[in-house]
C-alpha positions as CSV (number, residue, x, y, z in Angstrom):
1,X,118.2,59.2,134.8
2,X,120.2,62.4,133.4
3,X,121.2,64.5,136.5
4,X,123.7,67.5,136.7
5,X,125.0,68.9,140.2
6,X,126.5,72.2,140.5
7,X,128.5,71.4,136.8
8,X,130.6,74.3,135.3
9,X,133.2,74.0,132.4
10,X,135.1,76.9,130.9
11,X,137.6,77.1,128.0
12,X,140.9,78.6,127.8
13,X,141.2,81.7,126.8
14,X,137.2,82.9,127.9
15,X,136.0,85.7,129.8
16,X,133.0,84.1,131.2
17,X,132.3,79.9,131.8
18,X,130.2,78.1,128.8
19,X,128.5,76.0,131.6
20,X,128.4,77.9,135.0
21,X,127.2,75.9,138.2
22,X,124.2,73.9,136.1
23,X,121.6,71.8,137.9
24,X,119.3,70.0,136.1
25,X,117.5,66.7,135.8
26,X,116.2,64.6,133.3
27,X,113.3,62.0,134.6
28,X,113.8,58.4,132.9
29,X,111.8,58.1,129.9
30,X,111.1,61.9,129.1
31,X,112.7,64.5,126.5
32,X,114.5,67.2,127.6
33,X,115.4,70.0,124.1
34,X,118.2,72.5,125.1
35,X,117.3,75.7,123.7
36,X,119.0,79.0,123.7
37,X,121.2,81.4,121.2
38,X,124.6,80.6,120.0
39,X,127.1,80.1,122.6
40,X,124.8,79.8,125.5
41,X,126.4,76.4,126.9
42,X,123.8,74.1,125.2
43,X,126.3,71.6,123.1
44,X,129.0,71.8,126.0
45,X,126.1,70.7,128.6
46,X,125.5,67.1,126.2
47,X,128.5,66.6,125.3
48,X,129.5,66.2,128.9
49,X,127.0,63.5,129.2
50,X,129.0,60.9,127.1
51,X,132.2,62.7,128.1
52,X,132.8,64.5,125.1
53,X,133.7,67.1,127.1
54,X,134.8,67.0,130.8
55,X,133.7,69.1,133.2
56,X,135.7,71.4,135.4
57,X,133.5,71.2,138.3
58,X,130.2,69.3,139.8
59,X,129.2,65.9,139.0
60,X,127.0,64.8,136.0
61,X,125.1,61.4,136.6
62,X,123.6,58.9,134.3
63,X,121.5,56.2,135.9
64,X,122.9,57.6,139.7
65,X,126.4,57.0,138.6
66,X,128.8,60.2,137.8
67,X,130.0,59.4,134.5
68,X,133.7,60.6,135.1
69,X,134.2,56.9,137.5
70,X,132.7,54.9,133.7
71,X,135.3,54.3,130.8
72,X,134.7,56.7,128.4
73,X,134.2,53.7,125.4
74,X,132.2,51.7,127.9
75,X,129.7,54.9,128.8
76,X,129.8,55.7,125.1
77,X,128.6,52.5,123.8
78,X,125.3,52.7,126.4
79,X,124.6,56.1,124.9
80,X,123.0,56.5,121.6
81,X,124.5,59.8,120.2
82,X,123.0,61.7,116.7
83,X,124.6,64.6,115.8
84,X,123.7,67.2,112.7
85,X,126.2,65.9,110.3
86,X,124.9,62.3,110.4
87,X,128.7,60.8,110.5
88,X,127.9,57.8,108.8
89,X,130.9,55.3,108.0
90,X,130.6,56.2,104.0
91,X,132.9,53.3,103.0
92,X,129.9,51.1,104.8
93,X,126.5,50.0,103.9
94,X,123.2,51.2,105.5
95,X,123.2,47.9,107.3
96,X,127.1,48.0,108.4
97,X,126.3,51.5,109.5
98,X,123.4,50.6,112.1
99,X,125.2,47.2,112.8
100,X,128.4,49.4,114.4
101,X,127.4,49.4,118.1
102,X,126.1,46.4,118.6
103,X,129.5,44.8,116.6
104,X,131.5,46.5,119.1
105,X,130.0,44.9,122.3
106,X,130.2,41.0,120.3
107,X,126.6,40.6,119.2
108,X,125.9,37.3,117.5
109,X,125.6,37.7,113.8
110,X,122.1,36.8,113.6
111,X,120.7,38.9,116.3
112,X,122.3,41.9,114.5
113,X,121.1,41.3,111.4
114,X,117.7,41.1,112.7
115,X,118.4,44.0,114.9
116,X,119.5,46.1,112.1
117,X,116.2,45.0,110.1
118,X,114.3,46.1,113.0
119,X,115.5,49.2,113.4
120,X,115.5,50.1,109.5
121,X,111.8,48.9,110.0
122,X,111.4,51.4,113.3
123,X,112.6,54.9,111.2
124,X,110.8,53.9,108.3
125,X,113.4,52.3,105.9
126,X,112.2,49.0,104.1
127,X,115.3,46.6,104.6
128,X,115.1,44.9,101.6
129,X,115.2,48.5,100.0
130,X,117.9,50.1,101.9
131,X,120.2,48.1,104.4
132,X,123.2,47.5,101.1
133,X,122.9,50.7,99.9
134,X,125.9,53.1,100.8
135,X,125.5,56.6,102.1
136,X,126.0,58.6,99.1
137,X,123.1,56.9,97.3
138,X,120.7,58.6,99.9
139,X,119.1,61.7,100.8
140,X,119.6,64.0,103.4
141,X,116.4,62.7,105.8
142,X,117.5,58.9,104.9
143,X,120.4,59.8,106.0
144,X,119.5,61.3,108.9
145,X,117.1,58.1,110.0
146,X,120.1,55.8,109.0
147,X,121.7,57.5,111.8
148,X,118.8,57.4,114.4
149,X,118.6,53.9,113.8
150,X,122.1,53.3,114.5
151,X,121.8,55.3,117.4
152,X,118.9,53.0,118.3
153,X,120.4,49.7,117.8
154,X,122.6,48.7,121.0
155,X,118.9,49.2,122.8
156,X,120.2,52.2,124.9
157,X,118.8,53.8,127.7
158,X,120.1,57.4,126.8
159,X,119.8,59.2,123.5
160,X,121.7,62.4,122.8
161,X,120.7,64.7,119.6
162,X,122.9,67.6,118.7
163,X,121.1,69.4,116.2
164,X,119.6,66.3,114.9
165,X,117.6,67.7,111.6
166,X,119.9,70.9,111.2
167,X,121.6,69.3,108.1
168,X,118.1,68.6,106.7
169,X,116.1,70.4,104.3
170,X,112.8,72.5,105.3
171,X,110.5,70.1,103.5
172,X,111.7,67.1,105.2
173,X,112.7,68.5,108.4
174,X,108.9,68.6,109.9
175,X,108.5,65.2,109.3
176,X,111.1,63.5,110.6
177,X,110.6,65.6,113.6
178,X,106.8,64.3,113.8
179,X,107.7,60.8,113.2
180,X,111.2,60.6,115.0
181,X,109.6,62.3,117.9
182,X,106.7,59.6,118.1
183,X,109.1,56.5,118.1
184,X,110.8,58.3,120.8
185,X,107.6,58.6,123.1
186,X,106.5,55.4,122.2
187,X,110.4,53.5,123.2
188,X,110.5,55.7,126.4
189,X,114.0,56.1,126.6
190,X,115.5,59.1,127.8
191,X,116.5,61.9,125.8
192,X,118.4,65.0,125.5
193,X,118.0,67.5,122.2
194,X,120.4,70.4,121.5
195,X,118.5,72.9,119.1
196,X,118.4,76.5,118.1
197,X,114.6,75.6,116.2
198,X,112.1,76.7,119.1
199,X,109.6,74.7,117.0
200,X,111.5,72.1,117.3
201,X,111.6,72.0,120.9
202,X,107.8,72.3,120.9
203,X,107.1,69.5,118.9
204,X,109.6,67.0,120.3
205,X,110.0,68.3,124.1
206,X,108.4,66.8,127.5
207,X,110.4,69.9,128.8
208,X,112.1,72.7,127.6
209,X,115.3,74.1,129.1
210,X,116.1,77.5,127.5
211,X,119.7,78.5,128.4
212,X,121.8,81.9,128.6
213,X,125.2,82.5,129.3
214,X,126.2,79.0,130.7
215,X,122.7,79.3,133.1
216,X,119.5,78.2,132.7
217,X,117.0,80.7,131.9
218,X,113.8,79.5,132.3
219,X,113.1,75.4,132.2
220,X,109.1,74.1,131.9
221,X,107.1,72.5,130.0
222,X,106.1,73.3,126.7
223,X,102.3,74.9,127.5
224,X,104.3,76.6,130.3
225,X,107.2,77.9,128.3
226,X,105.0,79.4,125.7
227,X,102.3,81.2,127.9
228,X,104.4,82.4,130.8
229,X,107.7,83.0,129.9
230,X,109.9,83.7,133.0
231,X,111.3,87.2,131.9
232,X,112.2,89.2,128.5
233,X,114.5,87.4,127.8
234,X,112.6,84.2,127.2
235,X,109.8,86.3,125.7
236,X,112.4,88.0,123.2
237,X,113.9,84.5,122.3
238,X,110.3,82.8,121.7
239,X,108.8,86.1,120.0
240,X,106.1,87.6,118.6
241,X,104.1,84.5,117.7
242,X,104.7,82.5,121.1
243,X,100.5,82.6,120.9
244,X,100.4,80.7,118.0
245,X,103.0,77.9,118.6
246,X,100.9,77.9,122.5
247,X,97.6,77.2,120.6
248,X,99.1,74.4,118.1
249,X,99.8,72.2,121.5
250,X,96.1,72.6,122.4
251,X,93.3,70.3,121.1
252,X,89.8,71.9,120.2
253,X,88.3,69.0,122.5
254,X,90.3,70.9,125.6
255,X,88.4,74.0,125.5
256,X,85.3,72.9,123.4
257,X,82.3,73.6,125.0
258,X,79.0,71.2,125.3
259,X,76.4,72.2,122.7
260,X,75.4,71.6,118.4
261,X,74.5,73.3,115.5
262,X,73.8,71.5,112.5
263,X,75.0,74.4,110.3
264,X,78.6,74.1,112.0
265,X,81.5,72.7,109.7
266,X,82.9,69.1,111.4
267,X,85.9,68.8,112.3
268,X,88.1,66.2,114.4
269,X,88.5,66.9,118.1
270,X,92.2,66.4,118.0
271,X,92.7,69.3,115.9
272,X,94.9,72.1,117.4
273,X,93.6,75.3,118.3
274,X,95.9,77.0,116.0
275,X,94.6,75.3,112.7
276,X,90.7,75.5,113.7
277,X,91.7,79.2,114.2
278,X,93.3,79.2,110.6
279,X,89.8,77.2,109.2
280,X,87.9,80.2,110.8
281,X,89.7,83.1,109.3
282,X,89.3,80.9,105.6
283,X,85.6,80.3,106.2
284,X,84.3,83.3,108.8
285,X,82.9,80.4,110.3
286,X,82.9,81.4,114.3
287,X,81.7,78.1,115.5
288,X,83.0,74.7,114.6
289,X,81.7,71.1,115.6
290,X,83.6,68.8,116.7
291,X,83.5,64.8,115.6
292,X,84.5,62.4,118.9
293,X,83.0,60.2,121.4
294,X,80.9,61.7,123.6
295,X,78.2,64.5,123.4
296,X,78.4,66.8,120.7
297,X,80.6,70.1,121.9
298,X,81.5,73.4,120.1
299,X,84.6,75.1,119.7
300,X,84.0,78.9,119.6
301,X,86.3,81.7,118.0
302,X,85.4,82.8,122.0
303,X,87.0,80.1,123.8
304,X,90.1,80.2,121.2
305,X,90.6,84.0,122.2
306,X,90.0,82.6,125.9
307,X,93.0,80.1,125.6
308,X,95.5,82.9,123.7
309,X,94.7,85.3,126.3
310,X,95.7,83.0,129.5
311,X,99.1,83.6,130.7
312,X,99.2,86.1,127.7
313,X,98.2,89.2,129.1
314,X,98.1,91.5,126.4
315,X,98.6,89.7,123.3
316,X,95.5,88.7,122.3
317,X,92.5,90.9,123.1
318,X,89.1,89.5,122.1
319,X,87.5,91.9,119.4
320,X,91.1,93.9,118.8
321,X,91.3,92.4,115.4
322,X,94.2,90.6,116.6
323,X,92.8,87.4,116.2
């Protein structure tokens, strides 16, 4: 869907390219999070998918069309874009707000009205609650799913997010990450995130595309990313606790083994590995059972030592007190 060939952009007045001969491809319907540190190309390389920025070299195609031979309006309009300041119209309602796109392109009144419920609906917002307030009368996650729903509305096949929760606070932020990642998945459109939050990436990502210097430093998926980074560099930028954020995207049920043991605490099989390793260290319990269909299994403080150590070498060590 998203596809970049040999791209390269540099500024005036640089020593080195912020995009330098990038190829990269986004399969229809998946999540791709650009990652990396401050300057590193990530908010050049979106931008140059709605033409935000153009590139100096290299082709960048949406749906198998470069995007330099579309009018920038007309490309614009079939590309939902959420940046970190919201940039809702605060003269206009909620509803005006999501309505904008679909306005523009000449949308019968009733079908946007009904779109704009809709959407208000899909990020959480009761209509009758929400669509005629104005921006100021809302908080900062409101906000932010006021603008994912206007993003939303035209239907589009593209989503760009430029540090989409940055202007959010802590408390809020993991939530609308959990939730706006879900509608995301379930819509199956195709999406590019620009973040500095690794967690972030994790939770929201199909892949992860960690850039340096205008390059691509390592790109995988998430499991990948986190238990074989591709050099130090990627292992300096995910850190120390890379094994925990590996074991939160494992389920007990993937490495539980077959057995039972009526003393055994219960727990669900979707947990992640990370918090039945947190209920172990607050109970000593070394064994949990896990509730699911099928036979009964066990998950064993073992097999979650087993799971840090693969492509870990070194980092966990059964019985070093480490974990």
């Amino acid at each position: 869907m998203i596809r970049f060939e040999g791209v390269s952009k540099r500024f005036a007045g640089t020593a080195r390219p912020a995009v330098d001969h990038l190829d990269l491809t986004v399969p229809e319907g998946t999540t791709c999070v650009l990652l990396g540190p401050s300057g590193c190309g990530k908010s050049t390389t979106l931008r140059m998918v709605n033409r935000l920025i153009e590139p100096d070299s290299g082709r960048v195609l949406v749906n198998g069309r470069d995007v330099v031979d579309v009018d920038p309006v007309t490309l614009r309009r079939g590309i939902g874009y959420v940046l970190q300041g919201i940039g809702l119209f605060p003269h206009r309602t909620v509803a005006q707000n999501v309505a904008t796109v679909p306005e523009l392109l000449g949308w019968p009144r009733k079908r946007i009205s009904e779109r704009v419920d809709a959407m208000l609906d899909l990020v959480g917002l009761d209509p009758g609650e929400y669509r005629d307030r104005r921006p100021d009368a809302l908080s900062g996650g409101q906000r932010q799913r006021v603008g994912v729903a206007r993003a939303l509305a035209a239907d589009p096949p593209v989503l760009l997010m430029d540090e989409p929760f940055g202007a959010v606070d802590p408390v809020a932020r993991g939530r609308l990450q959990s939730e706006i990642g879900a509608i995301l998945a379930r819509l199956g459109k195709t999406v590019m995130i620009v973040t500095h939050d690794l967690a972030e990436g994790l939770l929201m990502g199909d892949r992860i595309v960690l850039m340096r210097d205008g390059a691509i430093a390592q790109s995988d998926t998430p499991e990948r990313f986190l238990a074989k980074p591709a050099d130090a560099f990627v292992a300096d930028f995910i850190g120390d606790d890379r094994i925990l954020r590996r074991l939160a995207l494992v389920a007990a049920s993937d490495v539980a083994e077959a057995g039972f043991e009526t003393d055994a605490a219960r727990v669900s099989a979707d947990l992640s590995l990370r918090d039945a390793l947190g209920l172990m260290l607050a109970t000593g319990a070394t064994r949990l059972a896990l509730d699911g269909d099928g036979p009964p299994r066990l998950l064993t403080l073992d097999a979650i030592r087993a799971a840090a150590r693969e492509g870990a070498e070194g980092s966990v060590v059964a019985g070093s007190g480490g974990v």
